[in-house]
mmCIF file of the N, C-alpha and C atoms, coordinates in Angstrom:
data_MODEL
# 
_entry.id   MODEL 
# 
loop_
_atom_site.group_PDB 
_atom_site.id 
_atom_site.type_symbol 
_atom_site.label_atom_id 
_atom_site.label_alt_id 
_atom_site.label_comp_id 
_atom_site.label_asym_id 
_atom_site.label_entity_id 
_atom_site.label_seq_id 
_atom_site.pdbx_PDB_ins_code 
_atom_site.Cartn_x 
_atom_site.Cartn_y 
_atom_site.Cartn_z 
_atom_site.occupancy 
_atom_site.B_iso_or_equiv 
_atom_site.pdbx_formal_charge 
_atom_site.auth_seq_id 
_atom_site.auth_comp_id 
_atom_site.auth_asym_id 
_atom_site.auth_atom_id 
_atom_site.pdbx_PDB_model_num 
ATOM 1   N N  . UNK A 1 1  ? 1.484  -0.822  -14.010 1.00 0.00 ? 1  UNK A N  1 
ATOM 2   C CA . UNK A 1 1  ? 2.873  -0.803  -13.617 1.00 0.00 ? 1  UNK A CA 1 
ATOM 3   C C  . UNK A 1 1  ? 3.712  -1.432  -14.709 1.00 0.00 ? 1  UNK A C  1 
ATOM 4   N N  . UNK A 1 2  ? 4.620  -1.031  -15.219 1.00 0.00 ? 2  UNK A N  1 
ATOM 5   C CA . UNK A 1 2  ? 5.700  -1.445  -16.000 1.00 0.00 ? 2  UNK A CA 1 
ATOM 6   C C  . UNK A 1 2  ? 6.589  -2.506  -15.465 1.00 0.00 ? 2  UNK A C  1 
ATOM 7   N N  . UNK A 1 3  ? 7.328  -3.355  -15.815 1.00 0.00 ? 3  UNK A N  1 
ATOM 8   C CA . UNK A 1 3  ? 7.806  -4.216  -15.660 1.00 0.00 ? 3  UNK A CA 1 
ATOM 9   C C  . UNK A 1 3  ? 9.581  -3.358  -15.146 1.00 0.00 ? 3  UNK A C  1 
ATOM 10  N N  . UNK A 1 4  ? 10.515 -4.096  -14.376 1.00 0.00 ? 4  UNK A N  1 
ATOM 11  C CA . UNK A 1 4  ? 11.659 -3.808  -14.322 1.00 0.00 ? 4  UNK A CA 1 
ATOM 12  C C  . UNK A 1 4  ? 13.145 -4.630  -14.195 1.00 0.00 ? 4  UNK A C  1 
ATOM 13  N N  . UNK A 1 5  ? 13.896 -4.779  -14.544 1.00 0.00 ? 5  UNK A N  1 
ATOM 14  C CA . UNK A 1 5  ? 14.702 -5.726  -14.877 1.00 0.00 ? 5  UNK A CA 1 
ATOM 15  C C  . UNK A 1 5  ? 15.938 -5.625  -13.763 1.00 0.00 ? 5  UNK A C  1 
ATOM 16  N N  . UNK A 1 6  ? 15.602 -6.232  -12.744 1.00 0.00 ? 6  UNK A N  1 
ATOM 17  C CA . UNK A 1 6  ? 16.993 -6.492  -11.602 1.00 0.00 ? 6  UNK A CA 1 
ATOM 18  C C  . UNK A 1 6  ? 18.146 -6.384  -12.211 1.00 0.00 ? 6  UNK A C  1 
ATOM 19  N N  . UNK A 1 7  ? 18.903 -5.721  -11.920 1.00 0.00 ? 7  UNK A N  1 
ATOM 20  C CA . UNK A 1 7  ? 20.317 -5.171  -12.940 1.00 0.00 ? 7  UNK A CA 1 
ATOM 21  C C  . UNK A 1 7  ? 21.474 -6.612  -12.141 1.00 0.00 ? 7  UNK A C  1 
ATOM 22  N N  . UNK A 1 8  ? 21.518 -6.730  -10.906 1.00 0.00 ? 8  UNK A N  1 
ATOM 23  C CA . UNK A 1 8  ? 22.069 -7.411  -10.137 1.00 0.00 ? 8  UNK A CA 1 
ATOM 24  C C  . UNK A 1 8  ? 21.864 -9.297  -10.061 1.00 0.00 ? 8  UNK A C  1 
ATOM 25  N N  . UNK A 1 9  ? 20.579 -9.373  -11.221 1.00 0.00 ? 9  UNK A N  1 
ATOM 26  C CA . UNK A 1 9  ? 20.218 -11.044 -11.388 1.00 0.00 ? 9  UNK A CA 1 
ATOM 27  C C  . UNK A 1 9  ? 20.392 -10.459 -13.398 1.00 0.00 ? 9  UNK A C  1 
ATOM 28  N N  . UNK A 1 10 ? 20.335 -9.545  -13.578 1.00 0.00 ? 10 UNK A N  1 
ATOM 29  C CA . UNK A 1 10 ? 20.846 -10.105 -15.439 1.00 0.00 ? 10 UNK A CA 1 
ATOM 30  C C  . UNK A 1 10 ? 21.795 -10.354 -16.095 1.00 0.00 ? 10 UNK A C  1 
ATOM 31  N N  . UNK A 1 11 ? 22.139 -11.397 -16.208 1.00 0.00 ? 11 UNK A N  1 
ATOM 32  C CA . UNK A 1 11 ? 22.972 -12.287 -16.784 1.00 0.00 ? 11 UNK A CA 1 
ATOM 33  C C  . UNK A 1 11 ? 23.599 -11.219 -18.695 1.00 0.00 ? 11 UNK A C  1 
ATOM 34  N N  . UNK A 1 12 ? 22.929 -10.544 -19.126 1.00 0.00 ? 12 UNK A N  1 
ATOM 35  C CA . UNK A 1 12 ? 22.913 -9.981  -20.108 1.00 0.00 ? 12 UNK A CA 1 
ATOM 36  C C  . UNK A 1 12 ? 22.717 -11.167 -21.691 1.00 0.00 ? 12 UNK A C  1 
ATOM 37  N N  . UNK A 1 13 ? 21.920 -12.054 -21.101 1.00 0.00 ? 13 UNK A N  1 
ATOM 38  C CA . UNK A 1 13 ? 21.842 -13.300 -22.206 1.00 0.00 ? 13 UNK A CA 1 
ATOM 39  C C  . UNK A 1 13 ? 20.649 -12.448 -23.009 1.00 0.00 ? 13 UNK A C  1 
ATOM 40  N N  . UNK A 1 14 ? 20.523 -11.419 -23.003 1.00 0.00 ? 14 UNK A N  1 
ATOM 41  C CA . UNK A 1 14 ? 19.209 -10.952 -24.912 1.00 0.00 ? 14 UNK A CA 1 
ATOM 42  C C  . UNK A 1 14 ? 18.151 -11.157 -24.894 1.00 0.00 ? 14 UNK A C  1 
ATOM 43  N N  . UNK A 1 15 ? 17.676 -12.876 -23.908 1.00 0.00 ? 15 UNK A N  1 
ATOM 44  C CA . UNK A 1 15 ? 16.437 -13.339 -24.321 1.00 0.00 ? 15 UNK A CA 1 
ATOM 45  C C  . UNK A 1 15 ? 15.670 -12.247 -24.518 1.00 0.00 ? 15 UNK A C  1 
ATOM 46  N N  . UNK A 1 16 ? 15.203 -11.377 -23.682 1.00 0.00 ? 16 UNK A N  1 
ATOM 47  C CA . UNK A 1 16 ? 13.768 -10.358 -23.911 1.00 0.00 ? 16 UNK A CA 1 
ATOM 48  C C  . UNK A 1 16 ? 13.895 -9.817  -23.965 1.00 0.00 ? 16 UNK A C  1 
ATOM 49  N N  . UNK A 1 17 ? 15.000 -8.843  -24.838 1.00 0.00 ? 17 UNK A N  1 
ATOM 50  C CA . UNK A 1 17 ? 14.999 -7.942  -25.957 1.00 0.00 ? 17 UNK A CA 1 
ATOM 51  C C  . UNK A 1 17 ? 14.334 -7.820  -27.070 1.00 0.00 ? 17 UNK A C  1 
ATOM 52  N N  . UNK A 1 18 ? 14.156 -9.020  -27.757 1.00 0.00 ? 18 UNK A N  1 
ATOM 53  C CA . UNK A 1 18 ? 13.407 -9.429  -29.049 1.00 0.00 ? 18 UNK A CA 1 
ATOM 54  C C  . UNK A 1 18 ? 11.957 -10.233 -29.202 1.00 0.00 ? 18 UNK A C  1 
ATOM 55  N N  . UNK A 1 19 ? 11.858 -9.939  -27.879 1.00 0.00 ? 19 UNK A N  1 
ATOM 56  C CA . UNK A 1 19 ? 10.747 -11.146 -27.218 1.00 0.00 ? 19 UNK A CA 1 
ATOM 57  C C  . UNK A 1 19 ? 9.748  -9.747  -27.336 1.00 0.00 ? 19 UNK A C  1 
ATOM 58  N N  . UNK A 1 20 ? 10.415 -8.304  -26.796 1.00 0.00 ? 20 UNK A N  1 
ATOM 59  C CA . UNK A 1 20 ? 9.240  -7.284  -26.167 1.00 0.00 ? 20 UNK A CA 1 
ATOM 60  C C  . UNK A 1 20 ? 8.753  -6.710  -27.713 1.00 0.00 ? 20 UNK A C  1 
ATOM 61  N N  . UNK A 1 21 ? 7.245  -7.018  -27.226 1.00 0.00 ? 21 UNK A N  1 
ATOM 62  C CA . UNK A 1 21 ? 6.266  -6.156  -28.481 1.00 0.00 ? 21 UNK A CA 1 
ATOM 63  C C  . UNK A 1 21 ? 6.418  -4.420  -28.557 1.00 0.00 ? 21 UNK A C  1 
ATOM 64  N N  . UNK A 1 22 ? 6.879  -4.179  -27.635 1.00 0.00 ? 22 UNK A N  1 
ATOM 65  C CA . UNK A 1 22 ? 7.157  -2.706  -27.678 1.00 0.00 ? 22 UNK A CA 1 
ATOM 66  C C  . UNK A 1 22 ? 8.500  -1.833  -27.744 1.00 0.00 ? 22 UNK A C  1 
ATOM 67  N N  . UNK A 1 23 ? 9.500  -2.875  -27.263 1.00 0.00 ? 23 UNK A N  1 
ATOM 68  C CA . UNK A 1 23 ? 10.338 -2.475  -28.044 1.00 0.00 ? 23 UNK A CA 1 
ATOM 69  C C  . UNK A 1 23 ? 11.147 -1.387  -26.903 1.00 0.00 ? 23 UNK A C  1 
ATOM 70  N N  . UNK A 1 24 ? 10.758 -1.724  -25.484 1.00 0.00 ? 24 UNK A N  1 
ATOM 71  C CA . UNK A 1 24 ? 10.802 -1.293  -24.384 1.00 0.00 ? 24 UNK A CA 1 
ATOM 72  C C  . UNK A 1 24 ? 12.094 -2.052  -23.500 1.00 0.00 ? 24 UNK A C  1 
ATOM 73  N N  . UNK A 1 25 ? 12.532 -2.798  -24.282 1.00 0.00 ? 25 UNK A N  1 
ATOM 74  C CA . UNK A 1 25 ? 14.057 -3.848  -23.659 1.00 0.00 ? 25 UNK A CA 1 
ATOM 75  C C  . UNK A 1 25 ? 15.111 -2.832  -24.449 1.00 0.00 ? 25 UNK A C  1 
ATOM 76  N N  . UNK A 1 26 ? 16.097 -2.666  -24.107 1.00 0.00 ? 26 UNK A N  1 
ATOM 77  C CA . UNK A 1 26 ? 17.496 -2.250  -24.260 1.00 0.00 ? 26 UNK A CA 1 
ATOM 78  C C  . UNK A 1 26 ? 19.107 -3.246  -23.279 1.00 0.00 ? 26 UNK A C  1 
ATOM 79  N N  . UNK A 1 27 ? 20.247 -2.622  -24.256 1.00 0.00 ? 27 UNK A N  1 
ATOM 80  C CA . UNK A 1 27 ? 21.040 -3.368  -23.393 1.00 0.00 ? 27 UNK A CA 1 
ATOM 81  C C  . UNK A 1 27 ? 21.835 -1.968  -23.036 1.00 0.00 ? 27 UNK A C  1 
ATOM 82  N N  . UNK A 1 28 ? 21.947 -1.435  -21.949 1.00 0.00 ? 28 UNK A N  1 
ATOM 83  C CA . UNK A 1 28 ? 22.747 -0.605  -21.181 1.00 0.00 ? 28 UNK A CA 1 
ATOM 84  C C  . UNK A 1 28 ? 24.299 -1.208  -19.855 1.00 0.00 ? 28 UNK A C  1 
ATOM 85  N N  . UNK A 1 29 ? 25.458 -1.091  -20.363 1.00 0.00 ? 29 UNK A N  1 
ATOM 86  C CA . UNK A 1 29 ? 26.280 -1.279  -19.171 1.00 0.00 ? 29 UNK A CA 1 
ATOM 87  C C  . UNK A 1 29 ? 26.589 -3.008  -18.951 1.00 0.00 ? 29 UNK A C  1 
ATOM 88  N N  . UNK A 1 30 ? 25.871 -3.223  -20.449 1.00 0.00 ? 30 UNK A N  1 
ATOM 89  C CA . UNK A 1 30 ? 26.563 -5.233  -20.463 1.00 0.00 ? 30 UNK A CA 1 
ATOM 90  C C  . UNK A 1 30 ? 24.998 -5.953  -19.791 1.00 0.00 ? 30 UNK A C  1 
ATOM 91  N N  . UNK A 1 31 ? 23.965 -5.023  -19.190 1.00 0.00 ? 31 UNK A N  1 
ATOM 92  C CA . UNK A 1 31 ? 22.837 -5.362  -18.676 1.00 0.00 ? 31 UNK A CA 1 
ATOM 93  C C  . UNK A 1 31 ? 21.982 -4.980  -19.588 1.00 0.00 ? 31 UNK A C  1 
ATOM 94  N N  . UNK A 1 32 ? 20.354 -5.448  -18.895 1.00 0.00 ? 32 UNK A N  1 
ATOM 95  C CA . UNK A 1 32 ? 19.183 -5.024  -19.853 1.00 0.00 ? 32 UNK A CA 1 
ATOM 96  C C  . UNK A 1 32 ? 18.316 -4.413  -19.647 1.00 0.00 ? 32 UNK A C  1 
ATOM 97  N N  . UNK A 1 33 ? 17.785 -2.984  -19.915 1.00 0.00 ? 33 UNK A N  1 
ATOM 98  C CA . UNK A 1 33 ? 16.908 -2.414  -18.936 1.00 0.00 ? 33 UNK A CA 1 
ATOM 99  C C  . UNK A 1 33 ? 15.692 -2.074  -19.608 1.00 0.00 ? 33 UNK A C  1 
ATOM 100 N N  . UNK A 1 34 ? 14.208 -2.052  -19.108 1.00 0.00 ? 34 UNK A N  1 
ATOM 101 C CA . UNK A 1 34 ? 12.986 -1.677  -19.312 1.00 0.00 ? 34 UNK A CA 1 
ATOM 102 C C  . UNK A 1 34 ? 13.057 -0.423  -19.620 1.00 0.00 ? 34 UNK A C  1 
ATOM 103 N N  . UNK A 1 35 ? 12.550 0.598   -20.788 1.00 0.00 ? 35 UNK A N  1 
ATOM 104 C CA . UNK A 1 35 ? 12.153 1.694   -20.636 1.00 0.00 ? 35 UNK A CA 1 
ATOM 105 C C  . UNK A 1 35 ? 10.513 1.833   -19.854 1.00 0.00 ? 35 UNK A C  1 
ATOM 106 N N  . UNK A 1 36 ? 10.190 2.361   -18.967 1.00 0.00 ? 36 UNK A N  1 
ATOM 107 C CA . UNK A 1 36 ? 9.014  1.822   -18.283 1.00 0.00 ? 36 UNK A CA 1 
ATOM 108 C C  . UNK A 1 36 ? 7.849  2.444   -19.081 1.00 0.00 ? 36 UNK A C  1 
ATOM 109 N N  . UNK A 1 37 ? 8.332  3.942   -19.923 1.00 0.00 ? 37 UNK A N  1 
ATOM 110 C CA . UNK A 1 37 ? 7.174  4.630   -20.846 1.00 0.00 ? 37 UNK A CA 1 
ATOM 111 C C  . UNK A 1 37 ? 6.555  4.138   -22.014 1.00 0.00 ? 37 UNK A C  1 
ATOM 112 N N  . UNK A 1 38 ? 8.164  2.780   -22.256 1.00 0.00 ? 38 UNK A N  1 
ATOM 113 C CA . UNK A 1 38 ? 7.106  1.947   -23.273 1.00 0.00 ? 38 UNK A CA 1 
ATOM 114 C C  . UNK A 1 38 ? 6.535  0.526   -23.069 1.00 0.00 ? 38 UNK A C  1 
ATOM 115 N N  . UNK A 1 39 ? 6.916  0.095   -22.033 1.00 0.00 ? 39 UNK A N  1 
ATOM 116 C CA . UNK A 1 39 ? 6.328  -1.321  -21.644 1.00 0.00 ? 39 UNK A CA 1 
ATOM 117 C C  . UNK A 1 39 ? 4.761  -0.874  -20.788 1.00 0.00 ? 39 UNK A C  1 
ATOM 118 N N  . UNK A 1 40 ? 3.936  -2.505  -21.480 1.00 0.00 ? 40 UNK A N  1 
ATOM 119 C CA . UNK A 1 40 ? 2.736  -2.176  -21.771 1.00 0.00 ? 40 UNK A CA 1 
ATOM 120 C C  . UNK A 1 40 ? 2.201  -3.340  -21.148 1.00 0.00 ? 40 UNK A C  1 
ATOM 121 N N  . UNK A 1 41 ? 3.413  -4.155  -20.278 1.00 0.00 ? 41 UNK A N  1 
ATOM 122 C CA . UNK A 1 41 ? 3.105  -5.474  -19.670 1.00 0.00 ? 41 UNK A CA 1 
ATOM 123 C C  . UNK A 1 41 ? 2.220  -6.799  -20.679 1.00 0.00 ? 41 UNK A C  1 
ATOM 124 N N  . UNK A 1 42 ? 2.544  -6.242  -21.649 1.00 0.00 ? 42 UNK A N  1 
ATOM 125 C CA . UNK A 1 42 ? 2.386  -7.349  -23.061 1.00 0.00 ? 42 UNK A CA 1 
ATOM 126 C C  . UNK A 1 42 ? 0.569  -7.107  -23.173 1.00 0.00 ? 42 UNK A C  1 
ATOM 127 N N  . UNK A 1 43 ? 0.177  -6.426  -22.346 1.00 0.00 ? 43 UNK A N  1 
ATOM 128 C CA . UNK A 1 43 ? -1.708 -6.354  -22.030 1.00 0.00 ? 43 UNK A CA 1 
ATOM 129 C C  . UNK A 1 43 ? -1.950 -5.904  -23.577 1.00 0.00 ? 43 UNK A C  1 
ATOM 130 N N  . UNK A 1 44 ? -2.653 -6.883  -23.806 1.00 0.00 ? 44 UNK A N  1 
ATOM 131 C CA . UNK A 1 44 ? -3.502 -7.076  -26.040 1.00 0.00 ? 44 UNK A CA 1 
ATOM 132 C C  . UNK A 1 44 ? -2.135 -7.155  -26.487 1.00 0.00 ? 44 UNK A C  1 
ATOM 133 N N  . UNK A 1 45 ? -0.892 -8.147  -25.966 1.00 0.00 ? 45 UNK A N  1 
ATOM 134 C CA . UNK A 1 45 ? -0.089 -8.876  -27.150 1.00 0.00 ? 45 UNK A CA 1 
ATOM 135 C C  . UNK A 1 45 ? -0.304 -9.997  -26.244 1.00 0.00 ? 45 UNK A C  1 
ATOM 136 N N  . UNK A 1 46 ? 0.142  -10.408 -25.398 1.00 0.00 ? 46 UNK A N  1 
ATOM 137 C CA . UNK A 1 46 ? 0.056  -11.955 -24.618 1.00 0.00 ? 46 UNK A CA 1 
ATOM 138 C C  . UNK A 1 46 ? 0.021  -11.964 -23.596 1.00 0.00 ? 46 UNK A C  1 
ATOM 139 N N  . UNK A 1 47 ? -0.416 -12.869 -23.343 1.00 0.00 ? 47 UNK A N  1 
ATOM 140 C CA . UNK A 1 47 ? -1.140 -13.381 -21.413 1.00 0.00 ? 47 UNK A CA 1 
ATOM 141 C C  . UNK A 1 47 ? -0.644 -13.026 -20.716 1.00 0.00 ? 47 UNK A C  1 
ATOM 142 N N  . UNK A 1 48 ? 0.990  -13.592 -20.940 1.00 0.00 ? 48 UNK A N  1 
ATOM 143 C CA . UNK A 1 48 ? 1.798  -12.674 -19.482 1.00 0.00 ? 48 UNK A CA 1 
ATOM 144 C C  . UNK A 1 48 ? 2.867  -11.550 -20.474 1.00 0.00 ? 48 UNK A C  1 
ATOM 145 N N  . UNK A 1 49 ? 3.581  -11.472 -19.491 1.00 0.00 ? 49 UNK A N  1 
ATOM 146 C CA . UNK A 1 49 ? 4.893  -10.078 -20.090 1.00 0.00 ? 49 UNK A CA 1 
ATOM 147 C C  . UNK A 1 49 ? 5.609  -11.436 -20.713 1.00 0.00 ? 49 UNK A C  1 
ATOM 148 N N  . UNK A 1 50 ? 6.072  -11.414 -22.109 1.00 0.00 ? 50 UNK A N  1 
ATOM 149 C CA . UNK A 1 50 ? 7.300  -12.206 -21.989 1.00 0.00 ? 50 UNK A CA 1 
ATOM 150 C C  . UNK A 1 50 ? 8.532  -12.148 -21.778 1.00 0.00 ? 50 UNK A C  1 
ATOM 151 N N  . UNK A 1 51 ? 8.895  -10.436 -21.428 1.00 0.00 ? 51 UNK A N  1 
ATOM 152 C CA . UNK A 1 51 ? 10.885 -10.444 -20.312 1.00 0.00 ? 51 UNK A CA 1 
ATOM 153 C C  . UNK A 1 51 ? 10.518 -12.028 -19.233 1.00 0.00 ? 51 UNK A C  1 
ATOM 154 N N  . UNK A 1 52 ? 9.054  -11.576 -18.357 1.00 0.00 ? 52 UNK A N  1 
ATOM 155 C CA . UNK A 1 52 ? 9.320  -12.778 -17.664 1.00 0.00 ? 52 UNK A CA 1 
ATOM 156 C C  . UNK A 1 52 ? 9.335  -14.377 -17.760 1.00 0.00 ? 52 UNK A C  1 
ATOM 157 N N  . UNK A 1 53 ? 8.602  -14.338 -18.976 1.00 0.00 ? 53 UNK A N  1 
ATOM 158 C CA . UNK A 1 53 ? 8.350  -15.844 -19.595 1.00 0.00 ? 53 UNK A CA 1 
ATOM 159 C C  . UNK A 1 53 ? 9.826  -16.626 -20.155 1.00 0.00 ? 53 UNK A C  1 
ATOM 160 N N  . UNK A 1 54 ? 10.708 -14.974 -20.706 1.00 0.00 ? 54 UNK A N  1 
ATOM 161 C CA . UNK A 1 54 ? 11.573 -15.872 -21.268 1.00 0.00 ? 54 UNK A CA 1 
ATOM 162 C C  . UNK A 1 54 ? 13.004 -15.600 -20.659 1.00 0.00 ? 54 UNK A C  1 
ATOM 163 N N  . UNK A 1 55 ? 12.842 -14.970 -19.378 1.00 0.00 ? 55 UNK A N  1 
ATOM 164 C CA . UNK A 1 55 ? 13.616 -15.319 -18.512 1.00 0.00 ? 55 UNK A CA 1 
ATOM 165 C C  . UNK A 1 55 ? 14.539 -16.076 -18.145 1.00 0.00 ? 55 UNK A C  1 
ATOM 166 N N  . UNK A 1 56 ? 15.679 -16.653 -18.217 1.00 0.00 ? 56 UNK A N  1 
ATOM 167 C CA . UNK A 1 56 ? 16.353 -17.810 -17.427 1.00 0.00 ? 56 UNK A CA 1 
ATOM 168 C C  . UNK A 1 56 ? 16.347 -18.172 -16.025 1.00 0.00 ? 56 UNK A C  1 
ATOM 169 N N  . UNK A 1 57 ? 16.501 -16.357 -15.517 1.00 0.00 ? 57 UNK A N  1 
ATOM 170 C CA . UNK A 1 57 ? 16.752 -16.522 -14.315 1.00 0.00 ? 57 UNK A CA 1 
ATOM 171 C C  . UNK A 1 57 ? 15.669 -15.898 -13.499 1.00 0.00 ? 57 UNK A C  1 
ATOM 172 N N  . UNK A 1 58 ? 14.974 -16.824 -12.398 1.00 0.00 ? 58 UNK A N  1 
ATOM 173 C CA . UNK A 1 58 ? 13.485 -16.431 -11.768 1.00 0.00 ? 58 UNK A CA 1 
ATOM 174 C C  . UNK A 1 58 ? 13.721 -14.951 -10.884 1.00 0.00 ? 58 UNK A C  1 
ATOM 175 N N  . UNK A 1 59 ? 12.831 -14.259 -10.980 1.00 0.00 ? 59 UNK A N  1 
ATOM 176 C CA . UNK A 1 59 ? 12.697 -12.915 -10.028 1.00 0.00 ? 59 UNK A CA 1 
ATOM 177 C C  . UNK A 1 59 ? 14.215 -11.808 -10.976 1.00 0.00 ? 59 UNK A C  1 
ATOM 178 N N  . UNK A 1 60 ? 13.966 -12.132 -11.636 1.00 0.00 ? 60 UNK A N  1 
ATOM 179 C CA . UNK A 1 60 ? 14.516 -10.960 -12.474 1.00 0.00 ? 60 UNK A CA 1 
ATOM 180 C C  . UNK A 1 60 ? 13.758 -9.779  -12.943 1.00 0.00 ? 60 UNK A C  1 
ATOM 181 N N  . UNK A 1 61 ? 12.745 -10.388 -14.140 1.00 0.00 ? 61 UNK A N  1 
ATOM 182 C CA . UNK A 1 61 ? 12.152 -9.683  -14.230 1.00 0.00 ? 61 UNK A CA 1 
ATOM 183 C C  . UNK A 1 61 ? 10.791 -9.107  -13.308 1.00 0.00 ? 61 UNK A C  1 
ATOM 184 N N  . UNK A 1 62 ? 10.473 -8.370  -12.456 1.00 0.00 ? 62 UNK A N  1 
ATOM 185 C CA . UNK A 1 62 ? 9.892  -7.651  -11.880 1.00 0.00 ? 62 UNK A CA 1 
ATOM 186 C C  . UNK A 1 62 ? 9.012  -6.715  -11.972 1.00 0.00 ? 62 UNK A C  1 
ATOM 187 N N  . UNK A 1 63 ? 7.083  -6.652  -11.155 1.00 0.00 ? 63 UNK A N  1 
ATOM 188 C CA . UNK A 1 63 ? 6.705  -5.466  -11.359 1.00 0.00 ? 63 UNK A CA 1 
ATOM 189 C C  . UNK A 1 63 ? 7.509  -4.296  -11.201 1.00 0.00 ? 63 UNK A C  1 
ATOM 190 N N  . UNK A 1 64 ? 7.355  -2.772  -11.539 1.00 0.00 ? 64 UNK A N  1 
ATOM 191 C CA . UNK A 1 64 ? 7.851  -1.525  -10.835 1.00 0.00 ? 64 UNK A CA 1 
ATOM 192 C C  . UNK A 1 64 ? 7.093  -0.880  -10.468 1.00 0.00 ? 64 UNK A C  1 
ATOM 193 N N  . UNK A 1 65 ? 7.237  -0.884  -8.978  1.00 0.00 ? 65 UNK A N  1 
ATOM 194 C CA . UNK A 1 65 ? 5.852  0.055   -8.341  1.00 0.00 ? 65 UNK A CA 1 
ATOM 195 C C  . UNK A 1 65 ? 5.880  0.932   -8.253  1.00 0.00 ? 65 UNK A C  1 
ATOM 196 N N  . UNK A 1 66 ? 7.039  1.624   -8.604  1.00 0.00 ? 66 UNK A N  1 
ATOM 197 C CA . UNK A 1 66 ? 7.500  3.136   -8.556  1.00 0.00 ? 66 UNK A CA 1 
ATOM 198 C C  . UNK A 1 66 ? 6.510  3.478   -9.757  1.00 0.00 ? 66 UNK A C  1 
ATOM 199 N N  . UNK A 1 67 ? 6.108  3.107   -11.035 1.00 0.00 ? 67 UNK A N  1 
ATOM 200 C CA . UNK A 1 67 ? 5.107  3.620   -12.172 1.00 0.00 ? 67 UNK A CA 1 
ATOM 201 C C  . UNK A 1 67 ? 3.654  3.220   -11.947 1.00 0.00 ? 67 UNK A C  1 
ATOM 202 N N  . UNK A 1 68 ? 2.968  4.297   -12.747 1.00 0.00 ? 68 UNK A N  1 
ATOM 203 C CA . UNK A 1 68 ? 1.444  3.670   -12.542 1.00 0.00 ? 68 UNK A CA 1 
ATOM 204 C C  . UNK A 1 68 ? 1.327  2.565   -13.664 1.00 0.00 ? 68 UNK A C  1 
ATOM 205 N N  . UNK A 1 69 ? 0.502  1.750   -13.014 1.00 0.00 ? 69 UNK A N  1 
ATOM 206 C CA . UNK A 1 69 ? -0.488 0.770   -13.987 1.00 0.00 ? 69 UNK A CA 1 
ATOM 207 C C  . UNK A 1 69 ? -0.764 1.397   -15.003 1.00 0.00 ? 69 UNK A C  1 
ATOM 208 N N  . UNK A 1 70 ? -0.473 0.149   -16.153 1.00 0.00 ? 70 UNK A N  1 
ATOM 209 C CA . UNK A 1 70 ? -0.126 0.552   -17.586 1.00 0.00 ? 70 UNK A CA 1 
ATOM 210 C C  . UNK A 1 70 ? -2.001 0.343   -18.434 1.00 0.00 ? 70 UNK A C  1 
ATOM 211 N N  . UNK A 1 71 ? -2.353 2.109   -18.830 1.00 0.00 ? 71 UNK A N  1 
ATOM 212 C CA . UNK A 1 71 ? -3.850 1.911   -18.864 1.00 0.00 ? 71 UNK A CA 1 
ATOM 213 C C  . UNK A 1 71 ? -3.997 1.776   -20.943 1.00 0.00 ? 71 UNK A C  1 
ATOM 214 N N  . UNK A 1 72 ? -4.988 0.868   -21.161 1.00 0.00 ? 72 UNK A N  1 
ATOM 215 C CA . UNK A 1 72 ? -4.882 0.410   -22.743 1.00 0.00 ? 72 UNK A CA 1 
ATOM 216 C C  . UNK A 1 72 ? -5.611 1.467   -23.204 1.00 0.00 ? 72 UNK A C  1 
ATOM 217 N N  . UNK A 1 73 ? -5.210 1.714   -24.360 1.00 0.00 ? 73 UNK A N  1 
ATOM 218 C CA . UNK A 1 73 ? -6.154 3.274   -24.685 1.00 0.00 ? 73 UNK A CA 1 
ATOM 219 C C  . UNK A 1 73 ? -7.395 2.940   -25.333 1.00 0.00 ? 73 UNK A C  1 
# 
């Protein structure tokens, strides 16, 4: 599952834009949104996702269960 970014808790502060190894953060509409085809839930870059590590604000960043589990090739 890809990660997804509560449009309604993002503050539009950047943190994990530059944080994502994939390059899967954007800023759309003053907010920040996951492309979900390229987030890889950080799985073989780091332990956790860091949108959520570097977060400010808790329960922002979010699984999306609407996508399948993100499989490593």
């Amino acid at each position: 599952m890809a990660y997804k970014i509560v449009a309604s808790q993002c503050t539009g502060c950047s943190a994990c834009e530059p944080q994502c190894p994939n390059v899967a953060i954007f800023e759309k509409a003053g907010t920040f949104v996951i492309d979900p085809s390229k987030c890889s839930e950080c799985i073989g870059h780091y332990d956790e996702p860091q949108c959520v590590a570097v977060c400010p604000v808790d329960g922002t960043c979010v699984i999306d269960n609407s996508v399948p589990r993100y499989q490593a090739a």
